[in-house]
C-alpha positions as CSV (number, residue, x, y, z in Angstrom):
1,X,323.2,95.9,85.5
2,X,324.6,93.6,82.6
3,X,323.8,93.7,79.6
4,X,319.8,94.3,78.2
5,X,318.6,92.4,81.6
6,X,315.0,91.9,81.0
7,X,312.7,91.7,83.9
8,X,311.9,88.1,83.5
9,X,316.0,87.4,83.8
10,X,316.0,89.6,86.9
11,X,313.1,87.4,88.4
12,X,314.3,84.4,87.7
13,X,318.2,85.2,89.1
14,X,316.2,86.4,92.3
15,X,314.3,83.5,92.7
16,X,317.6,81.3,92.0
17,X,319.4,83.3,94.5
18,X,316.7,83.3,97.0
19,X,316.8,79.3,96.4
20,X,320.7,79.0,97.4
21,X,320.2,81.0,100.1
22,X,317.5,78.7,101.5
23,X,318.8,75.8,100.8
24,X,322.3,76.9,102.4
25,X,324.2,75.9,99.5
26,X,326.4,79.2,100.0
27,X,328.9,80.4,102.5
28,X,328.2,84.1,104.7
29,X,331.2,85.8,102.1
30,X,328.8,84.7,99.2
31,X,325.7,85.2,100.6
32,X,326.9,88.6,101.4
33,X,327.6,89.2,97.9
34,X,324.4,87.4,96.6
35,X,322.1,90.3,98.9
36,X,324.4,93.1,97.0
37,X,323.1,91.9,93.7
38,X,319.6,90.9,95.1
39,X,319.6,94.5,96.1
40,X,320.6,95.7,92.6
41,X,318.1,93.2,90.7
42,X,315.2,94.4,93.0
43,X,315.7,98.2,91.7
44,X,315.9,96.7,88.8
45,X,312.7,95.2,88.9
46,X,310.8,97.9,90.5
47,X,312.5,100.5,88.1
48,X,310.6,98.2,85.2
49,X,307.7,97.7,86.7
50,X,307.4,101.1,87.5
51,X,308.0,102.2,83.7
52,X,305.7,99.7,82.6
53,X,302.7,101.4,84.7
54,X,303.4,104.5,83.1
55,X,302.9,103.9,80.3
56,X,299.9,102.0,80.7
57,X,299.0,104.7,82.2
58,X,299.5,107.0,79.5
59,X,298.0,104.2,77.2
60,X,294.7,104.3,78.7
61,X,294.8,108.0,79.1
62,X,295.1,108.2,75.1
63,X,292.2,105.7,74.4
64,X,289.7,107.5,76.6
65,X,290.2,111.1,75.2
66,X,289.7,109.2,71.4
C-alpha cells in the first residue's frame, strides 16, 4: 500500500472507485486496473479490521480478569 493508508482512506477510495465503475466513467483497461487496487485496498481493510478485533479482544480479556 502507499503510504500510512488509514482504513477510512481505504474506504473511501473503494467507494470512489466502486462509484466510477457504476457510473461508467472508465474504460475496460482502467477498470481492469481499478479491481487490481480494489483487490489490494480490500486486504487492506480486512487486514485492519481484523487487527482491530484483536485487540479488542485482548482489551476485554484484560478488564474481566481485573
Amino acid at each position: 500500500m502507499q503510504k500510512e493508508l488509514t482504513y477510512e482512506q481505504a474506504m473511501q477510495r473503494l467507494e470512489a472507485m466502486a462509484q466510477q465503475m457504476e457510473s461508467g466513467e472508465i474504460g475496460i483497461d482502467e477498470m481492469a486496473e481499478r479491481l487490481r487496487e480494489a483487490q489490494k485496498l480490500m486486504k487492506f481493510c480486512h487486514e485492519k479490521l481484523y487487527e482491530a478485533e484483536k485487540n479488542c479482544k485482548s482489551l476485554l480479556n484484560v478488564e474481566e480478569k481485573a
